[in-house]
N, C-alpha and C positions, 0 to 999 in steps of 0.2 A: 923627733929624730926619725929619718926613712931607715927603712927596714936594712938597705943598701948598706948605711956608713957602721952598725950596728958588729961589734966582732966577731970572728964566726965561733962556734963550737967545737971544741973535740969531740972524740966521739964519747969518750968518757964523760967530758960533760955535759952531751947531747942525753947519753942514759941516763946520770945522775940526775939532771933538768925534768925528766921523766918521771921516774919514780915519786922525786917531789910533788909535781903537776899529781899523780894518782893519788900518792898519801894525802894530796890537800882535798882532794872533790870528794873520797871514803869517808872523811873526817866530819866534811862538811854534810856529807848523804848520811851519816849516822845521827849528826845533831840535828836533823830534822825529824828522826826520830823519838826524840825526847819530847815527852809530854807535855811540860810545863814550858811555856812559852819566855818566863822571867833566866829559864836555865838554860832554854837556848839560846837569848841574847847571850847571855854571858860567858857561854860555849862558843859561841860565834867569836865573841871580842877578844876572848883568849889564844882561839887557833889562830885568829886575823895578826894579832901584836906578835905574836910569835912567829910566822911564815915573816913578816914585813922586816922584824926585827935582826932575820938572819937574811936578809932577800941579797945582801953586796960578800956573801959568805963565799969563797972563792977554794980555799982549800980543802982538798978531796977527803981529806979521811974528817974533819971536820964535819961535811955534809954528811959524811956517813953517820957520823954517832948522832946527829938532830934527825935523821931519816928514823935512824932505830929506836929513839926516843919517841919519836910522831908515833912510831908504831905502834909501841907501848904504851903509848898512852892513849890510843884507838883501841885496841886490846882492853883496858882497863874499862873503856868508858861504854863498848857492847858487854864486855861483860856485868857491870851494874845494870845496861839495861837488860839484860838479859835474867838476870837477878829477882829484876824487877818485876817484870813481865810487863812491862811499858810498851815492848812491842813484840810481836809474832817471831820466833828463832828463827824462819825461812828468811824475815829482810835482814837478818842479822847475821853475815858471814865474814 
């Protein structure tokens, strides 16, 4: 599909689209941070099924509550490493 025939965005869902796009790459910049290699696959495959699983999610307040879940649970998961001391608190913000 060219980029041309593709719908366009509001602007709400050009920001919503956004923020998404940033909670995914955080998510993903923090599981590389995880030590053990068997828990970052499995961190990976969980963020992956979930971003994929809502990828045709179209209603707005909908997105919002999976945005503020993604966050919370990015939240949760610097904080064990943080915990942990798995990695330095400076890459952890």
């Amino acid at each position: 599909m060219s980029k041309l025939t593709q719908k366009t965005l509001s602007l709400k869902q050009f920001m919503l689209r956004q923020e998404v796009l940033k909670l995914y790459r955080d998510i993903f910049r923090t599981i590389k941070l995880v030590p053990d290699a068997n828990s970052q696959h499995e961190l990976r495959t969980w963020a992956r099924h979930d971003f994929r699983a809502n990828k045709q999610q179209n209603d707005e307040v909908a997105i919002k509550m999976l945005i503020n879940y993604g966050r919370r649970s990015l939240t949760e998961l610097k904080t064990s490493l943080s915990l942990s001391g798995a990695a330095p608190d400076e890459k952890i913000k």
